[in-house]
Residue frames relative to the residue before (quaternion, step in Angstrom):
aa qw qx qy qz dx dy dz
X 1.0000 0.0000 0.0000 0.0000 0.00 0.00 0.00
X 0.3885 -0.7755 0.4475 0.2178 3.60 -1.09 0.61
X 0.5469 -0.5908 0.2973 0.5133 3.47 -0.82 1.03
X 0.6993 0.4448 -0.4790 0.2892 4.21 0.24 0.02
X 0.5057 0.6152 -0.4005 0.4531 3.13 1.32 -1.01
X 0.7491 0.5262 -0.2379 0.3248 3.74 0.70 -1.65
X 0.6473 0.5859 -0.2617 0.4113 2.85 1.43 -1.08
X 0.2219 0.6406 -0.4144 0.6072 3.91 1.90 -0.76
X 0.6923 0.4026 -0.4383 0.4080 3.24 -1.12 -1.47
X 0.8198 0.4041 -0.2730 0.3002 3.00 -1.20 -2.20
X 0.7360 0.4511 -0.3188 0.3913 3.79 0.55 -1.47
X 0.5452 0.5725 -0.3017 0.5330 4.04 1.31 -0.80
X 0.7036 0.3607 -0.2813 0.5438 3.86 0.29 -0.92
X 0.7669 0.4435 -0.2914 0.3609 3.94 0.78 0.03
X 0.4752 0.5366 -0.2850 0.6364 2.81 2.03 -0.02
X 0.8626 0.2442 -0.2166 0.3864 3.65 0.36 -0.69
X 0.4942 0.4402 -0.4778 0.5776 3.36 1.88 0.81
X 0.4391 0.6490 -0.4181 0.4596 3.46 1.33 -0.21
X 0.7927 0.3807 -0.0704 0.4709 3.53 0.44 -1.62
X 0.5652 0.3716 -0.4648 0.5713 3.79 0.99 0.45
X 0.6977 0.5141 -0.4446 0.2262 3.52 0.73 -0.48
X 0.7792 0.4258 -0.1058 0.4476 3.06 1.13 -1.04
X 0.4945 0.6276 -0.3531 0.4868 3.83 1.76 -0.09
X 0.7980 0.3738 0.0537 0.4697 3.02 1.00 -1.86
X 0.7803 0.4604 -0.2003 0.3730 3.37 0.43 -1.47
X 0.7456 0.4751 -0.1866 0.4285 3.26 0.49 -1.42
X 0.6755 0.5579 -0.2640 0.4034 3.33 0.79 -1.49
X 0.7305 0.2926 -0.4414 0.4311 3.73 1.33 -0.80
X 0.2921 0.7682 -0.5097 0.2546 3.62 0.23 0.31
X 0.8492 0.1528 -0.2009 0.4638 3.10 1.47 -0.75
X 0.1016 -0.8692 0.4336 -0.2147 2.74 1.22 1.71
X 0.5028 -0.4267 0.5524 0.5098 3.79 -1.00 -0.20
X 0.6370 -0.4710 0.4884 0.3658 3.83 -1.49 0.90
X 0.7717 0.4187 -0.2879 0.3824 3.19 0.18 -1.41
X 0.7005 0.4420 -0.2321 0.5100 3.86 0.95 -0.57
X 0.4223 0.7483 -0.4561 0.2317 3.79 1.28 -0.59
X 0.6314 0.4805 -0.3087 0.5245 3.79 0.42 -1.41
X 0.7456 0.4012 -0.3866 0.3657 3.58 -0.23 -1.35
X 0.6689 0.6329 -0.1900 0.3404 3.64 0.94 -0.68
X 0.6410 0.5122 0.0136 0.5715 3.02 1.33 -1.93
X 0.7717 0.3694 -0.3665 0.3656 3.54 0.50 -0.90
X 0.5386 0.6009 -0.3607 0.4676 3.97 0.76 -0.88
X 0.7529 0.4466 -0.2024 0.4389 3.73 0.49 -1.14
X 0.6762 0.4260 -0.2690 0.5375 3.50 1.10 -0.56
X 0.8077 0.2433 -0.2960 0.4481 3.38 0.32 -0.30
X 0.3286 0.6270 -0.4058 0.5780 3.36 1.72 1.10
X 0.7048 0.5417 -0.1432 0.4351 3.20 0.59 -0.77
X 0.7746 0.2737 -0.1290 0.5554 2.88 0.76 -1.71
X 0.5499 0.5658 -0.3928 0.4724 3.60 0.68 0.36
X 0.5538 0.4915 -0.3823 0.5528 3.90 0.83 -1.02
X 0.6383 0.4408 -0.4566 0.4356 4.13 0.64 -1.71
X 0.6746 0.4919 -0.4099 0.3673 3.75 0.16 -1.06
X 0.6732 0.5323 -0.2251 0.4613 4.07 0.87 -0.50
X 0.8252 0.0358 -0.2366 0.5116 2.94 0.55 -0.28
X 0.1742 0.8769 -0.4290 0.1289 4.11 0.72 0.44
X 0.4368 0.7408 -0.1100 0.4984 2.75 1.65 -0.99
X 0.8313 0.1651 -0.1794 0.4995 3.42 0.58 -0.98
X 0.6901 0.4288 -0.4310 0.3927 3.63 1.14 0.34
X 0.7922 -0.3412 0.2837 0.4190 3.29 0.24 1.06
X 0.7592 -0.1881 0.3370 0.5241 2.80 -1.91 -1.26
X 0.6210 0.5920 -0.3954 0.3280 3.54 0.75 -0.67
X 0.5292 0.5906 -0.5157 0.3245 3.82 0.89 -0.60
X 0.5390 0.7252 -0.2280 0.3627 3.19 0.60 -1.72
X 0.5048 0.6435 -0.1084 0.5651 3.87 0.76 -1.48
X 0.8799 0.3956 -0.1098 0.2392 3.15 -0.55 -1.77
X 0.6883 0.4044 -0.1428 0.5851 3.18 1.54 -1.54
X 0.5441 0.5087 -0.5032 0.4383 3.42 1.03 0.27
X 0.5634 0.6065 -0.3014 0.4732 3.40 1.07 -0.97
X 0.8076 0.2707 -0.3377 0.4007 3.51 0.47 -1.10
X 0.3429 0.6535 -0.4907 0.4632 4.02 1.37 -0.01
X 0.7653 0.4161 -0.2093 0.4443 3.80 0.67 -1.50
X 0.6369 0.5049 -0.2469 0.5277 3.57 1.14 -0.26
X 0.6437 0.4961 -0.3262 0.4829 3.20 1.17 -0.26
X 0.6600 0.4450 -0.2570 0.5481 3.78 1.25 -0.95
X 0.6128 0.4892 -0.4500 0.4274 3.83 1.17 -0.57
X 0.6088 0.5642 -0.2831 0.4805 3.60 1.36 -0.92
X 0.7892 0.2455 -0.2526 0.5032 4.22 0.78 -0.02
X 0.5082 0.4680 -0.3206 0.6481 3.18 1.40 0.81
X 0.3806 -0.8660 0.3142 0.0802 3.74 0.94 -0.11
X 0.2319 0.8629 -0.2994 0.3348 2.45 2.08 0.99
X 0.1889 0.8896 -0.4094 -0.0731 3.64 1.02 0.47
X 0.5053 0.5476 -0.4903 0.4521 3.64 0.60 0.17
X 0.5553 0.4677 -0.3953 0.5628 3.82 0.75 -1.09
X 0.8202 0.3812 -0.3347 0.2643 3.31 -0.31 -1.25
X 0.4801 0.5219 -0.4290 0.5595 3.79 1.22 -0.77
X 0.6086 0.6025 -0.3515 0.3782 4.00 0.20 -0.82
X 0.7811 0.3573 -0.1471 0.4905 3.14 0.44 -1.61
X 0.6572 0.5103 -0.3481 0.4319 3.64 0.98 -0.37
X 0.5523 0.4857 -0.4485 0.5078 3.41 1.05 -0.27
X 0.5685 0.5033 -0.4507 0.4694 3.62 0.76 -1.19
X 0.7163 0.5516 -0.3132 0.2908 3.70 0.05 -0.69
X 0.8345 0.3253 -0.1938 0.4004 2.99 1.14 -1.28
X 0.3368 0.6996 -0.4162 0.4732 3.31 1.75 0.49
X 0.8159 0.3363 -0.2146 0.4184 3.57 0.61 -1.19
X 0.3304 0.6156 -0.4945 0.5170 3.55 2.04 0.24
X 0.6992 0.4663 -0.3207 0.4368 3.54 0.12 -1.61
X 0.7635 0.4082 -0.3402 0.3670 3.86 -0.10 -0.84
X 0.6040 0.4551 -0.3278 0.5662 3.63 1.20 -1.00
X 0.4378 0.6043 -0.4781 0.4633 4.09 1.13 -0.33
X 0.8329 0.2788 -0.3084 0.3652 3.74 0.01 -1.37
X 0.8770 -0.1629 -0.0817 0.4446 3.47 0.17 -0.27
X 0.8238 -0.3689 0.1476 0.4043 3.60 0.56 0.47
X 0.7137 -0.4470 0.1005 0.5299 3.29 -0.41 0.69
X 0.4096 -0.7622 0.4791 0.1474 3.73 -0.93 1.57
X 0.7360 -0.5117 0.3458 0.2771 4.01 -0.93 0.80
X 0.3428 -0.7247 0.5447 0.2462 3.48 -0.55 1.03
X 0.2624 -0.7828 0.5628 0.0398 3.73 -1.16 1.28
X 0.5637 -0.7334 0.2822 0.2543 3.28 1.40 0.70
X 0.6303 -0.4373 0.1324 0.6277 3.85 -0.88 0.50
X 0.8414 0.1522 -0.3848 0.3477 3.17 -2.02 1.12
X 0.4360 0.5509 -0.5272 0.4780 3.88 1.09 0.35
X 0.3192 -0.6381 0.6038 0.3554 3.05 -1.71 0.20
């Protein structure tokens, strides 16, 4: 595959892990308690599966990401739901930027 074609890819697979996070994922957090898990779990380990699949093609950022979704996974069985709503936003920000044109410049310590 050529680096544009690939580069397509990577920027597509961040958009549509981008767009499950924040359609699907985030929104079911504020699910009814009693309905949260059933809701929350399927979508998270959706997510955090797709980041593991395609990491690879974002660079340094993949690497990052699947750490995030490892840390989103332990805030999510610990019932941290404020952290985890946090850290998903943090995620789906660096989905959206790696979305427009491929993976976006490191800004060094305290950048995101």
């Amino acid at each position: 595959m050529d680096h544009r074609r690939q580069s397509g890819a990577a920027e597509r697979a961040a958009w549509d892990t981008y767009f499950a996070v924040t359609t699907s994922l985030i929104p079911a957090l504020g699910a009814e308690l009693a309905r949260r898990d059933a809701a929350v779990n399927p979508r998270l380990g959706a997510v955090v599966l797709r980041i593991r699949r395609y990491e690879t093609m974002w660079g340094e950022h993949g690497p990052m990401l699947a750490s995030a979704g490892s840390s989103a996974l332990r805030l999510y069985r610990h019932g941290e739901w404020s952290d985890l709503a946090a850290l998903l936003a943090a995620i789906a920000e660096r989905l959206y930027l790696l979305s427009l044109r491929g993976p976006p410049p490191c800004q060094g310590p305290g950048g995101r």
